[in-house]
C-alpha positions in Angstrom: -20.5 -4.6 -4.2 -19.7 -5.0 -0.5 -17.0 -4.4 1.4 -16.4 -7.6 3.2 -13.4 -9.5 2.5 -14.1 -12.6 2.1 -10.2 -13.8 1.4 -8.2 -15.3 4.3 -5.9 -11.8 5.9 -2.1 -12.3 6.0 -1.1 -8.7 4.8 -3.1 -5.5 5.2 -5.7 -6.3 2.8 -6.2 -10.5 2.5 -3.8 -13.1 1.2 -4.0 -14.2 -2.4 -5.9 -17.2 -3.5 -3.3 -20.6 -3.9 -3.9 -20.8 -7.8 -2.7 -16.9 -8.2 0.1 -17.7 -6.1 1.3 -20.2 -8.3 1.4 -17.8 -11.5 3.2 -15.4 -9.6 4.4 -14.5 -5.6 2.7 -11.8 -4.4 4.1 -9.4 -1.4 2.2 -9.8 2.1 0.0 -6.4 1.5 1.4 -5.2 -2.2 1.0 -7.1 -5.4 4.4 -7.3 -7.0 5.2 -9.8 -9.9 8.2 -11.8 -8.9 9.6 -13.2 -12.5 11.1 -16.6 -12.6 9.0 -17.7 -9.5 6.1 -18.4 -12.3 4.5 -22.0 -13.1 4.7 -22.3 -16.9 2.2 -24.2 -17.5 -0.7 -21.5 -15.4 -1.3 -18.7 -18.0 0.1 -15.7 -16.9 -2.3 -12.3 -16.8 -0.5 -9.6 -16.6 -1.6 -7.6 -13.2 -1.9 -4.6 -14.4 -0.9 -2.0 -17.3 2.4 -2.2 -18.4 4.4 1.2 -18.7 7.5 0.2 -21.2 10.9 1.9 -19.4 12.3 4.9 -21.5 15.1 5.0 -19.3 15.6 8.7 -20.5 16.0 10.4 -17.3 13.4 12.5 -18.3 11.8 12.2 -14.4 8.6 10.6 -13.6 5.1 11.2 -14.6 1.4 10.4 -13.2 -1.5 8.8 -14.6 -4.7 8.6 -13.2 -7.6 6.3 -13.5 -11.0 6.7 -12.6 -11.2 4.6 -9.6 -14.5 2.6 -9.8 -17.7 2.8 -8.0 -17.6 3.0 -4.3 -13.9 3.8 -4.3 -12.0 6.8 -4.3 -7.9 7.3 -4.2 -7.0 8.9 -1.3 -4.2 10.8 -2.2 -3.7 13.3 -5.0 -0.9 13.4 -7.4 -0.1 16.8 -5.6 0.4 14.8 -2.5 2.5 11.9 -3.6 4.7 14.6 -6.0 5.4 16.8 -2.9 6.1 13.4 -0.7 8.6 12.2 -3.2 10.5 15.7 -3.5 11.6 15.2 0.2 13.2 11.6 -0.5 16.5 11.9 -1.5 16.3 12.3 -5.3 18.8 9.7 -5.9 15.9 6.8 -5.3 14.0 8.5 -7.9 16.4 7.8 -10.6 14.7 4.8 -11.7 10.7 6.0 -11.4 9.4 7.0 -14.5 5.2 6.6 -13.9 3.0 6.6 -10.3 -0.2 5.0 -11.7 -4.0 5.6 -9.6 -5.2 2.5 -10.7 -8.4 1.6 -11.0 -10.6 -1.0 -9.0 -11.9 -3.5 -11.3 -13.9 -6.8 -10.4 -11.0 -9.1 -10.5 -9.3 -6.8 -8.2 -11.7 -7.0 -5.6 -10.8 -10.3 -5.1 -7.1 -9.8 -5.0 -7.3 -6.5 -3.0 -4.0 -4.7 -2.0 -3.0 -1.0 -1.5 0.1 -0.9 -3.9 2.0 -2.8 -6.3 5.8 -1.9 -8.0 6.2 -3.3 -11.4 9.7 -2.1 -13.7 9.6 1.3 -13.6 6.2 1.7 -12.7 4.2 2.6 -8.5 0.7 1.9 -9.1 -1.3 3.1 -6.3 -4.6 1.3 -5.4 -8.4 2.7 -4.4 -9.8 2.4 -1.3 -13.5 2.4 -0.4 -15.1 5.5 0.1 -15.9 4.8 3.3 -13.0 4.3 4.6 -14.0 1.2 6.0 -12.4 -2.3 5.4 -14.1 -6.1 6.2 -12.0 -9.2 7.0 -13.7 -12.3 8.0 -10.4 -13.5 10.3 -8.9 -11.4 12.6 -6.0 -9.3 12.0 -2.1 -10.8 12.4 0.0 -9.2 15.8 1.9 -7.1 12.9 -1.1 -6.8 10.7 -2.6 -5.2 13.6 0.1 -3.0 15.5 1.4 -1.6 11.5 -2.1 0.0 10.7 -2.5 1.5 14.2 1.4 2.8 13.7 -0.7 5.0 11.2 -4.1 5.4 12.9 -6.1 3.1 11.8 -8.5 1.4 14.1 -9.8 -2.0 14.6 -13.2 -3.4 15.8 -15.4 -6.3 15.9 -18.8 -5.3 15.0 -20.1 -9.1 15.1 -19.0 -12.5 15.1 -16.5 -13.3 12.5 -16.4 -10.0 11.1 -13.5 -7.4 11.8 -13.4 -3.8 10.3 -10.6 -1.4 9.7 -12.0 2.3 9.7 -9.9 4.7 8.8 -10.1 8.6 9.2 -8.8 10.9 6.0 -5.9 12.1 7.6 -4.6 8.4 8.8 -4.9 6.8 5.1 -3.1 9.3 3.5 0.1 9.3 6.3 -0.5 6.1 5.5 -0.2 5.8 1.4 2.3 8.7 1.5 4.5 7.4 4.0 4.3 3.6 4.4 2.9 2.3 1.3 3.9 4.8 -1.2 7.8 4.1 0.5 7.6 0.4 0.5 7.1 0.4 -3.2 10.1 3.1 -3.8 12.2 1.1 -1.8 11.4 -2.1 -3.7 12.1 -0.1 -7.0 15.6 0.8 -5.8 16.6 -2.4 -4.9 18.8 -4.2 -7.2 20.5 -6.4 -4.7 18.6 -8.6 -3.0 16.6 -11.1 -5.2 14.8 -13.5 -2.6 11.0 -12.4 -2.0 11.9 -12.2 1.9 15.2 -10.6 1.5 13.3 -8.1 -1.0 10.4 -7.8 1.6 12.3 -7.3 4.8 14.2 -4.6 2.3 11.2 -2.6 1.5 10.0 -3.0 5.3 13.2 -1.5 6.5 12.9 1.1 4.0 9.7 2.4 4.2 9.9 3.0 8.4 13.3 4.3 7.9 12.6 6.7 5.1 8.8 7.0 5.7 7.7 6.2 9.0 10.6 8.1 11.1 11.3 10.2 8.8 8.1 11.9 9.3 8.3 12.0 13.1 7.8 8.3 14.0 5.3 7.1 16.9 5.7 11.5 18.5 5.1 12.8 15.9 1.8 11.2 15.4 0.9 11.4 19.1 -3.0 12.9 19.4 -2.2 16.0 21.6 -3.9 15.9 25.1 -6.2 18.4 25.5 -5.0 20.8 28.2 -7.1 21.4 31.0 -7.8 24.6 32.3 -7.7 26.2 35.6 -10.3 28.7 36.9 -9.5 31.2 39.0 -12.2 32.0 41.8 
């Protein structure tokens, strides 16, 4: 299966087709069912597996999927368990599963990096080779977020743009931007507007993500320091 995207990009990883958008509003770069905003008469398929709340307080748990051919999750459940011990522990009051989905063919044509359903983070594959296709060019914020986290845009040919990514970028970039966005749109039980929920989660994931982790100096490459021979 290639890599292009062939979908239209609003978000990080290509808008949504109009017909899924009338079954149910998706987020700009997350899939995230918005209930009550559903056409009745679309069938409803259910976007991915449903973990039934225990509400037991018993903490959270992880389940992992294989991710498909030509994709690999690039983050560990090591990883996302030691990122979400240094959020305060309140906003984990309500997780009770962090699912590594798997990439199926329908999701290829819906792609997205994360998703927040009840009680539930699912986490999405990536290609293996880090590499991602758009056939438009990249929004202003579409743009200047990635690069926040490293990521790096090109134009190989005409009509086709590429996102490349190195290992260390993508995983600041699950474990503090995307991995956050979905926590914050867990813990929040006041706003229920999609852009009041979405500038929410936005807010969110740079203040508890993003700066918390040392912001635009702390992810400054190091100049190399040149050196001085003495004759």
């Amino acid at each position: 299966m290639s890599t292009r995207r062939r979908s239209q990009v609003t978000g990080l990883r290509g808008s949504k087709a109009a017909r899924v958008q009338n079954a149910v509003r998706w987020s700009r770069r997350a899939r995230r069912p918005q209930f009550g905003t559903r056409n009745v008469r679309e069938p409803f398929a259910p976007p991915e597996d449903w973990h039934e709340p225990r509400e037991d307080g018993k903490g959270y748990r992880t389940v992992v999927q294989a991710p498909g051919e030509g994709y690999c999750h690039v983050v560990t459940p090591q990883q996302v368990r030691d990122r979400l011990a240094t959020v305060p522990q309140e906003f984990l009051k309500g997780l009770e599963v962090v699912q590594f989905s798997r990439m199926t063919r329908k999701k290829q044509s819906f792609p997205c990096y994360g998703m927040q359903w009840g009680s539930t983070l699912y986490l999405y594959p990536l290609e293996e080779s880090l590499e991602e296709w758009f056939t438009v060019p990249p929004r202003t914020e579409v743009y200047n977020e990635s690069r926040m986290y490293g990521g790096r845009w090109d134009e190989p040919s005409t009509g086709s743009w590429r996102l490349t990514w190195t290992k260390p970028a993508i995983e600041d970039f699950y474990l503090n931007n995307i991995l956050i966005h979905e926590l914050g749109h867990l813990i929040d039980d006041r706003n229920t507007g999609y852009q009041d929920r979405e500038r929410f989660a936005e807010w969110f994931a740079i203040q508890y993500g993003y700066r918390a982790t040392g912001g635009a100096e702390g992810r400054r490459t190091p100049k190399p320091r040149r050196r001085h021979h003495v004759k």
